[in-house]
C-alpha positions in Angstrom: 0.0 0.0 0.0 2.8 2.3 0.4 3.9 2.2 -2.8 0.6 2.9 -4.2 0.5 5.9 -2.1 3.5 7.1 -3.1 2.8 6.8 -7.0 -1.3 7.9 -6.3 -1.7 4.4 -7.4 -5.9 4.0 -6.3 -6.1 0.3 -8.1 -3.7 -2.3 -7.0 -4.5 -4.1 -10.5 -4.0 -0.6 -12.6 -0.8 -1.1 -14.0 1.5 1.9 -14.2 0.7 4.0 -17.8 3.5 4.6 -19.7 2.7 7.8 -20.2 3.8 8.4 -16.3 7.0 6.8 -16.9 7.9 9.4 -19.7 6.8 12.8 -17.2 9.9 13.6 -15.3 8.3 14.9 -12.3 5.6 12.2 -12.4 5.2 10.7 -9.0 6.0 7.0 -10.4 9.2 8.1 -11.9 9.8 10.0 -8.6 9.2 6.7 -7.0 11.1 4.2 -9.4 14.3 6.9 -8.9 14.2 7.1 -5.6 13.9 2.8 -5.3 17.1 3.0 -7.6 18.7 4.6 -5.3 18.2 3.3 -1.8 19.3 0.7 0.6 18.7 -2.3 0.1 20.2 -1.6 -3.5 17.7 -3.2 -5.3 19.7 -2.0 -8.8 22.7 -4.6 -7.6 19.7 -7.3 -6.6 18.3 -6.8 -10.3 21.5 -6.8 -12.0 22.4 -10.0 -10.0 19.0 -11.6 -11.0 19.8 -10.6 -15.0 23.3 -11.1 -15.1 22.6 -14.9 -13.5 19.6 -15.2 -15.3 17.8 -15.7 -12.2 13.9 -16.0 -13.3 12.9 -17.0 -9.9 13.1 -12.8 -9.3 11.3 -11.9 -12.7 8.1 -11.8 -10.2 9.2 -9.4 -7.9 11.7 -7.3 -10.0 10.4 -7.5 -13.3 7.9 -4.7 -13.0 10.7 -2.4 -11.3 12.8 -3.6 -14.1 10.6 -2.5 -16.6 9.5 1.0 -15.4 13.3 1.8 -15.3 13.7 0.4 -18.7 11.2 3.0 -19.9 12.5 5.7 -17.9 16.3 5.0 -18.9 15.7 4.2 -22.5 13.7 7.3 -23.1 16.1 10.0 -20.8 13.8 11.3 -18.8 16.3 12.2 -15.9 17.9 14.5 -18.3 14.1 16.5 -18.8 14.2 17.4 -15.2 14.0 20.6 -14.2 16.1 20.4 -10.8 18.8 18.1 -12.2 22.4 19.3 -12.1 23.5 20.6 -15.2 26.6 18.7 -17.6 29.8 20.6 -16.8 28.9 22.5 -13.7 31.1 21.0 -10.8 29.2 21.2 -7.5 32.1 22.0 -5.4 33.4 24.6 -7.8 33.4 27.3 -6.5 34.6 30.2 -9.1 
């Protein structure tokens, strides 16, 4: 149910529209970003799983899988408004 929340999922059956996975302030990218990046890593777990070919995961990481496919394959980090712009050194500070 949390998840749902976090995404304004309503319908646990709904699946995710792509449409959502291609706005880059959409809540579900905001979610599938934020699961990249967290502890436990699941990014190691499902590069393990496809790297092994572990299909005894595809049920549990397959759909996270898939929604970072979409938001990977079409850049939709780079269309973010707050993201740190190519060349700009954070701790530069000339």
């Amino acid at each position: 149910m949390f998840m749902l929340i976090c995404m304004d999922q309503k319908d646990v059956d709904k699946p995710i529209a792509i449409s959502d996975l291609l706005r880059p302030n959409s809540k579900v990218v905001n979610f599938i970003m934020y699961l990249y990046s967290i502890e436990p890593d699941f990014y190691a777990e499902l590069n393990t799983a496809i790297m092994t070919q572990d299909t005894s995961k595809l049920s549990q990481l397959g759909p996270f899988a898939r929604c970072l496919s979409h938001i990977m394959s079409n850049d939709v980090e780079s269309k973010r408004e707050d993201r740190m712009k190519p060349g700009k050194d954070v701790w530069d500070n000339s």
